[in-house]
N, C-alpha and C positions, 0 to 999 in steps of 0.2 A: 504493500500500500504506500502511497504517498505518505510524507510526513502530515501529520494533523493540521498545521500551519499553512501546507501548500494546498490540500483541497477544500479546505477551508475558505483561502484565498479566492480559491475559482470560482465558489458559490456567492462569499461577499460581493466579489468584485459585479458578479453579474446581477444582484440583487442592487448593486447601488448607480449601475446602467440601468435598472430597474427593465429588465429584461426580464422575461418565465423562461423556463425551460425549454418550450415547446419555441420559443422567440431565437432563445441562444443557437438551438440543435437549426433552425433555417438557415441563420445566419452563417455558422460554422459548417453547413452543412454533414450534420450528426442527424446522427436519430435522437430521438429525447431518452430511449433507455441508455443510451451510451452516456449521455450528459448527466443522467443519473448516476454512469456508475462511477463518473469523473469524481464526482461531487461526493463519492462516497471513499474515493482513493483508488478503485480499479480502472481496469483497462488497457488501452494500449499506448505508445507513445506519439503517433500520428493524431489520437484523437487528442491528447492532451495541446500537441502543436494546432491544428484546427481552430482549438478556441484563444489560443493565445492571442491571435493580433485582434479578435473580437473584443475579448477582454482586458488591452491594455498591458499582459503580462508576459515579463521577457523569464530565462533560465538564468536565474539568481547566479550563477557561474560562470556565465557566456553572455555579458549586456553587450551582446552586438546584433546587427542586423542580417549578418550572414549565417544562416543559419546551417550551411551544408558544414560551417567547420566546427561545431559545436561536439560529434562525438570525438574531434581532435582536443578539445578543448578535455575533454573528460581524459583522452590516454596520457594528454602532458601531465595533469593531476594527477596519472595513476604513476605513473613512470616516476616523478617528482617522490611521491611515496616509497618507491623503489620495490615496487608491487609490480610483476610480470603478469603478464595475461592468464598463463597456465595457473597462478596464484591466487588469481581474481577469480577465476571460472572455480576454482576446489572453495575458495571462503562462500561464493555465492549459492554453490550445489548446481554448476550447469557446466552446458559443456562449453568448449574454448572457442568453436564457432561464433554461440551465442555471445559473448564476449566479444568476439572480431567485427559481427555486424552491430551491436550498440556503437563501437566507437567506430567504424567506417562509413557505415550508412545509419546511426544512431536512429535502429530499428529496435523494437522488440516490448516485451509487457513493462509496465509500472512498476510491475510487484518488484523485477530484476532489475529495474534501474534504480531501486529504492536499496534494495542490498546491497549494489555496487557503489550508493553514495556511501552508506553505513561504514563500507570498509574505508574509504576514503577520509571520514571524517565530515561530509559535509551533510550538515543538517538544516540547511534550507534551501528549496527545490526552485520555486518558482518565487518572483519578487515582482514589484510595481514598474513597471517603466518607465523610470526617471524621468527620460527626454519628454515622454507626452504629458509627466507632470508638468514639467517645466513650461512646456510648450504651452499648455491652459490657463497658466500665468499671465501668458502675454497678450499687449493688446490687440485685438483683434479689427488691424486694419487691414482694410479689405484685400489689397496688392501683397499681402505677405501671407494670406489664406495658405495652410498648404492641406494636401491630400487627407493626412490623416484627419483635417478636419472634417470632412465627406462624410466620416462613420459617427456621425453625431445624432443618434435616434433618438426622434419626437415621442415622448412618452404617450399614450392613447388618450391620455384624458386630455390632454392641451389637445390635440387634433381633436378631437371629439366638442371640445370647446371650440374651436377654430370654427368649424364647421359650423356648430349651431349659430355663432354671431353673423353667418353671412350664408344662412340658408334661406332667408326670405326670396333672396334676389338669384337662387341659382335655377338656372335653368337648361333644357338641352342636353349637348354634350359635357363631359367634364374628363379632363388628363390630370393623371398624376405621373410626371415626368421620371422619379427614382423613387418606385414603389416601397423595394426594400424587404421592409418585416410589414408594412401596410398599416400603420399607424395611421394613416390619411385615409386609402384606398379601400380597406375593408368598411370605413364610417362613413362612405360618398352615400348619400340620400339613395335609397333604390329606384325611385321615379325617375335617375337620371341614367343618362347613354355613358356607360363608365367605360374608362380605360389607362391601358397604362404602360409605361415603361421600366426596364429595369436595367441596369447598363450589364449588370451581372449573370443577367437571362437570357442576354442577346437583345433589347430589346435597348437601342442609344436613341436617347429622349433625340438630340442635335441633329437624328435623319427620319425623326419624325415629320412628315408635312402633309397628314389631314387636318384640315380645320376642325375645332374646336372653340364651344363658348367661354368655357372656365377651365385654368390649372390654379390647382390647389396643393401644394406641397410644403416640405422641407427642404430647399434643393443643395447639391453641393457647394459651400462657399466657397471652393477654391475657382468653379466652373460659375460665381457671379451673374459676369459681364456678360459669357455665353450664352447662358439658360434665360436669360433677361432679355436679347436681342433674338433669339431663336424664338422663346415664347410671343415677343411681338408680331413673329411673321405669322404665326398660327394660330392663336388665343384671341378674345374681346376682351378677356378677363384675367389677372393674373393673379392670385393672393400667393406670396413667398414669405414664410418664416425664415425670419434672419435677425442679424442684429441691425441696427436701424441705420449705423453708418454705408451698409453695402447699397442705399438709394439715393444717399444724399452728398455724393461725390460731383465733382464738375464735368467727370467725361459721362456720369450716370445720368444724371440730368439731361446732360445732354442728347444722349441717345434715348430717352424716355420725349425729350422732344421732337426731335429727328420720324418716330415710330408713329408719331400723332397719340402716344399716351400722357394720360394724365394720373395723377396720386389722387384716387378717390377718397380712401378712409385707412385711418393707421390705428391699428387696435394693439394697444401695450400688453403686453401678455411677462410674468415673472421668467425667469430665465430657470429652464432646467435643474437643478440643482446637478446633473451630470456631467453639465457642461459647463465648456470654460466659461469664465465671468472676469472680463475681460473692463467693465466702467461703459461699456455700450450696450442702449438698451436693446432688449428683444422687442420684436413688432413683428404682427401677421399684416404685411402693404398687401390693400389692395389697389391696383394700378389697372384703370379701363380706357379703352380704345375711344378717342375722341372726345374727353372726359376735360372740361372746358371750366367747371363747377368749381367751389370751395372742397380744402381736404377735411371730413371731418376724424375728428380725434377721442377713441374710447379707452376705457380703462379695464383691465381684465387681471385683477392680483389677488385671485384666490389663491388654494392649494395647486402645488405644480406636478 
């Protein structure tokens, strides 16, 4: 089994993305018994890698991003100990094969990579990944967006709220551009022509081009500028959760005028507690096609 600490870690970590099980296992694409048996210490070591970049968590012994040298990172530890592989296989009860693909192609069960830590001395398995602490720290302007901010999932109740503040006026078709886990997508009104994209399904929002009345999303902040100009050639309607500086830039503006849109209504919404918190506020813009009117401005700071 994993140490207590490290599948521990996996469950916290995914409870305070406030993810379920059934959310984590799409995402990492697992089964949910498998993320159960994560969470209880068994398993395999491909599934435990699966959820890592989901969940933020690097190999407490290897904080790097290459992940093919990580069971080299375990034979220099073992070598260091002055522990031969023949030695490692009789301490662990396996054979020496088993031993050569953990640390070549760092393959094999939990249970044996927990024994091979044991002998080694190291007693903690999985840890936080620094960098994307760090990274959540910072402020979040919009040109220095990067990828990992992409994986930043709308908790269901805020979509769920989103939704209802701007269900009077929806009608028609409706696009959800990066579906995802479908925090948006699964809550679209049923009276509407739903549809969606998912860049991870084969389905790339940027070569969509059937018209559409409404997109309603979280979209990726790193992809902005793109998802904003592409949704103008297709959409009447845009509502994007973001933080409030990615609409109020001078080239944003500008292309929001250029498109013939206008800033209808900015409804303040609390910021995830999962996600960075950066001193910019969150806001679900809505932004409509030929929209000439005042912007009007709500307030939404319930529970998040």
């Amino acid at each position: 089994m994993l140490s207590m600490k490290s599948h521990d870690l996996i469950k916290a970590q995914r409870k305070e993305q406030q993810l379920t099980q059934v959310e984590l296992a799409k995402l990492s694409g697992l089964s949910v018994p498998t993320i159960r048996n994560l969470e209880r210490g068994h398993g395999h070591i491909r599934s435990v890698q699966a959820v890592m970049s989901v969940l933020k968590l690097l190999w407490a012994w290897h904080p790097h991003d290459d992940t093919r040298s990580v069971g080299r990172s375990l034979a220099d530890t073992r070598r260091a100990k002055s522990i031969s592989q023949r030695k490692m296989a009789a301490y662990i009860g396996v054979t020496l094969p088993t031993i050569q693909a953990l640390e070549q192609k760092f393959t094999g069960s939990i249970q044996n990579l927990d024994k091979y830590f044991k002998c080694l001395g190291i007693h903690q398995v999985l840890a936080h990944n620094k960098d994307n602490l760090v990274e959540s720290k910072r402020r979040l302007v919009p040109s220095k967006n990067g990828h990992d901010q992409d994986l930043i999932f709308t908790p269901r109740t805020l979509a769920a709220q989103i939704i209802d503040h701007f269900s009077s006026g929806i009608t028609g078709s409706i696009l959800d551009p990066c579906r995802g886990i479908g925090a948006f997508y699964d809550q679209y009104p049923d009276h509407l022509d739903r549809r969606w994209c998912e860049i991870t399904q084969g389905r790339d929002f940027l070569k969509w081009q059937a018209h559409v009345d409404w997109i309603i999303t979280n979209p990726p902040w790193s992809q902005m500028r793109d998802f904003l100009n592409h949704g103008y050639n297709i959409a009447d309607n845009i509502v994007f959760l973001s933080a409030m500086s990615h609409f109020t830039t001078k080239a944003r503006v500008n292309d929001m005028r250029i498109n013939s849109f206008g800033m209808k209504e900015v409804l303040y919404v609390p910021t995830p507690t999962n996600w960075p918190h950066s001193g910019f506020q969150t806001a679900a813009v809505h932004l409509q096609r030929h929209w000439r009117g005042p912007c009007q401005f709500h307030y939404f700071f319930g529970s998040d």
